[in-house]
MARVEXLO-454040 format. One record per residue (C-alpha): residue number from 1; residue in three letters; x, y, z. Coordinates in steps of 0.25 Angstrom, whole numbers, plus 5000, padded with zeros to 4 digits. Layout:
% residues N
+-----+------+------+------+------+
!  nr ! rest !   c1 !   c2 !   c3 !
+-----+------+------+------+------+
! NUM !  ala !    X !    Y !    Z !
...
+-----+------+------+------+------+
% end
This chain:
% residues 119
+-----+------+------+------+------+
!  nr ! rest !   c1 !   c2 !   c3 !
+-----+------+------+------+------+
!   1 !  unk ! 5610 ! 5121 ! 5426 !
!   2 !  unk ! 5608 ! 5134 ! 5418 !
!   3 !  unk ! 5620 ! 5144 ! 5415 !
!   4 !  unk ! 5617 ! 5159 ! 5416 !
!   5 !  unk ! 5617 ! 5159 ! 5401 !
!   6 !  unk ! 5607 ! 5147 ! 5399 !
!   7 !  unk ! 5598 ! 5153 ! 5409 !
!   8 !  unk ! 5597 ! 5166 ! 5401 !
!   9 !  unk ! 5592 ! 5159 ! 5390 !
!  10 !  unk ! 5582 ! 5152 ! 5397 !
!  11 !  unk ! 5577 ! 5166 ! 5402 !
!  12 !  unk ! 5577 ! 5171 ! 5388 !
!  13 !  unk ! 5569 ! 5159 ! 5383 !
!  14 !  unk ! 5559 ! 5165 ! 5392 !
!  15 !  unk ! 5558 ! 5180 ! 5388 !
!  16 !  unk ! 5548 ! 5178 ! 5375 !
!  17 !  unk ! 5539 ! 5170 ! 5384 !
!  18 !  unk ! 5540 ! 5181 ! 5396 !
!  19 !  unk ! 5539 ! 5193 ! 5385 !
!  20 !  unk ! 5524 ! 5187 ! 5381 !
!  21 !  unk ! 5520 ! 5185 ! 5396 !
!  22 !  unk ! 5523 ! 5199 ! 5398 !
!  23 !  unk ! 5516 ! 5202 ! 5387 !
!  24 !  unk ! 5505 ! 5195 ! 5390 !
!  25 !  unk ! 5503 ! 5194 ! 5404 !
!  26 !  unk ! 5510 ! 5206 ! 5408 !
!  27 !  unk ! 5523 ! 5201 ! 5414 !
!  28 !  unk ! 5532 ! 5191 ! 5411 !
!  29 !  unk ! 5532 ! 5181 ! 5423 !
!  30 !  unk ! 5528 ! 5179 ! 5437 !
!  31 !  unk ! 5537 ! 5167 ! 5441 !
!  32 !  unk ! 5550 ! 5162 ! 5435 !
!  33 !  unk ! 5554 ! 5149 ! 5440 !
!  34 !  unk ! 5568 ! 5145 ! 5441 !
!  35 !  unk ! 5579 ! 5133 ! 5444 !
!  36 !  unk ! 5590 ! 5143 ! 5448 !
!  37 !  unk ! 5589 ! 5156 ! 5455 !
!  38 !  unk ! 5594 ! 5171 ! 5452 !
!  39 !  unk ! 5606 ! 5173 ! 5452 !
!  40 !  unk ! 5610 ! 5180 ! 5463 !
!  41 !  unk ! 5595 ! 5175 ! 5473 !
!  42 !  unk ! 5596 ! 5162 ! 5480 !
!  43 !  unk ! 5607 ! 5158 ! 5472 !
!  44 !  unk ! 5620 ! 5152 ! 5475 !
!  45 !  unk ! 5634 ! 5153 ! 5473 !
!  46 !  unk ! 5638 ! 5141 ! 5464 !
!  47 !  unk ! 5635 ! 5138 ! 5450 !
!  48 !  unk ! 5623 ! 5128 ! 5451 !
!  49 !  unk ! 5615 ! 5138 ! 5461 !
!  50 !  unk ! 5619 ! 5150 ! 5455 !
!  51 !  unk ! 5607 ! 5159 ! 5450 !
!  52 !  unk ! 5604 ! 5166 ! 5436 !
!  53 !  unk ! 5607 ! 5179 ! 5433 !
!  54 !  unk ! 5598 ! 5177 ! 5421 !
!  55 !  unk ! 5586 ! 5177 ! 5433 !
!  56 !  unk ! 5588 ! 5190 ! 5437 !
!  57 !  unk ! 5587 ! 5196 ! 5425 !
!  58 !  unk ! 5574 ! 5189 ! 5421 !
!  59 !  unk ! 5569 ! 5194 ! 5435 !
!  60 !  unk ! 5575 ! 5207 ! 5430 !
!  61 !  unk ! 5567 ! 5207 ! 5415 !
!  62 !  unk ! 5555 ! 5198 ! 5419 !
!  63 !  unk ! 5552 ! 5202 ! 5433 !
!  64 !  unk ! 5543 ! 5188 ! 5438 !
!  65 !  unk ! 5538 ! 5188 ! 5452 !
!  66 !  unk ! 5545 ! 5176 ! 5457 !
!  67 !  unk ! 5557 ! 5169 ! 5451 !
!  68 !  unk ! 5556 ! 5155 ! 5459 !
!  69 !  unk ! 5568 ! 5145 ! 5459 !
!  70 !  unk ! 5576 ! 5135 ! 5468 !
!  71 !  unk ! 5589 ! 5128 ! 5464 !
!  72 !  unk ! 5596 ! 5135 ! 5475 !
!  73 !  unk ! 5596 ! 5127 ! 5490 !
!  74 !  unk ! 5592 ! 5135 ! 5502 !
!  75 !  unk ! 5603 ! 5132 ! 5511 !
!  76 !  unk ! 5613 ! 5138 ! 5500 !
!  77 !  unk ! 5605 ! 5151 ! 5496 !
!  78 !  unk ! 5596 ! 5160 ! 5503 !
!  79 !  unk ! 5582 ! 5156 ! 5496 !
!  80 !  unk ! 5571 ! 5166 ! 5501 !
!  81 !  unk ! 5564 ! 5175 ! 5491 !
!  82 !  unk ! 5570 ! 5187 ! 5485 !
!  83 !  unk ! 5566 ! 5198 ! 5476 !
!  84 !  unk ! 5575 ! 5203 ! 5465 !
!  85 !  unk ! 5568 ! 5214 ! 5459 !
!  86 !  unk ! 5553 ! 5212 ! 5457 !
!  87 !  unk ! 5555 ! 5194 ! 5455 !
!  88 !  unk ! 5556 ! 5186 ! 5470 !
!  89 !  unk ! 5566 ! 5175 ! 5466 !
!  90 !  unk ! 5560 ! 5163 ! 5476 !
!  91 !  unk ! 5569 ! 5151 ! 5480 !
!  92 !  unk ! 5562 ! 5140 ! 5480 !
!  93 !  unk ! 5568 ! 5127 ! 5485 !
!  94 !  unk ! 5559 ! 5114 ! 5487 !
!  95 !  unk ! 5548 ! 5121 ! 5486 !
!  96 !  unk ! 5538 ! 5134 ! 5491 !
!  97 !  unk ! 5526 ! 5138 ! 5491 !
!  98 !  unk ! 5523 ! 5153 ! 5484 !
!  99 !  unk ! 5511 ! 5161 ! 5484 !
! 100 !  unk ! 5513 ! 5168 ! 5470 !
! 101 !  unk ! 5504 ! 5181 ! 5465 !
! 102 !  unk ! 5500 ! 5179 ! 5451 !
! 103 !  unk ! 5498 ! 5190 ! 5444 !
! 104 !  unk ! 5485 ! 5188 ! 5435 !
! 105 !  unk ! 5486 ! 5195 ! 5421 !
! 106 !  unk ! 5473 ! 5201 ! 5415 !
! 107 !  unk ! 5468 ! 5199 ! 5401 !
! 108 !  unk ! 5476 ! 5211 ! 5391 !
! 109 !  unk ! 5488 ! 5211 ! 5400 !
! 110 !  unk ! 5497 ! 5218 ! 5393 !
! 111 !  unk ! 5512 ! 5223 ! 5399 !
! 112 !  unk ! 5506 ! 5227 ! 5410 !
! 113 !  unk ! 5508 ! 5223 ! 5425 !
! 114 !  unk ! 5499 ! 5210 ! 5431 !
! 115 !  unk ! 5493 ! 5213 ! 5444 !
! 116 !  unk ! 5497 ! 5201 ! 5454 !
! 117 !  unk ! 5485 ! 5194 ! 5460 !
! 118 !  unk ! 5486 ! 5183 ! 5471 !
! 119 !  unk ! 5480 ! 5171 ! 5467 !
+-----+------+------+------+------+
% end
């Protein structure tokens, strides 16, 4: 069980590897799979299921296409799909099947954006 503070390190021990992705791929992740939730999204009210504001500044800074966790259990949080800005945060609890658009980077891709395509 991470604190908020532990947490915020293991989101900074991230950013050089995020900052080259961006660099050289043209955005910094598509998926950001997670144990615990955002704080505040399919979260609970006591310590142990209580999510990380740390989350929803990374969505805020990195914007990925899906942050995917569990942790929480259905029958004590609402568990279907939200969007908080330009991330869908997906509970996923045993398990689900997700059809996933990839976005393919060409070669010279600088800071530009990556057109999605479906494969």
């Amino acid at each position: 069980q991470y604190t908020e503070r532990e947490m915020r390190w293991q989101i900074a021990r991230m950013e050089p590897r995020l900052l080259l992705n961006r660099l050289t791929k043209g955005r910094y992740l598509d998926i950001l799979l997670a144990h615990a939730p955002p704080w505040g999204i399919h979260d609970a009210g006591d310590l142990p299921h209580r999510g990380f504001k740390g989350f929803l500044k990374f969505m805020d800074r990195y914007r990925p296409r899906y942050l995917i966790h569990g942790h929480t259990h259905p029958a004590t949080t609402d568990t279907a799909p939200v969007r908080y800005r330009e991330t869908e945060v997906i509970h996923v609890h045993g398990y689900k099947i997700l059809d996933i658009e990839v976005g393919c980077p060409k070669k010279g891709v600088g800071l530009g954006s990556v057109p999605a395509q479906k494969h």
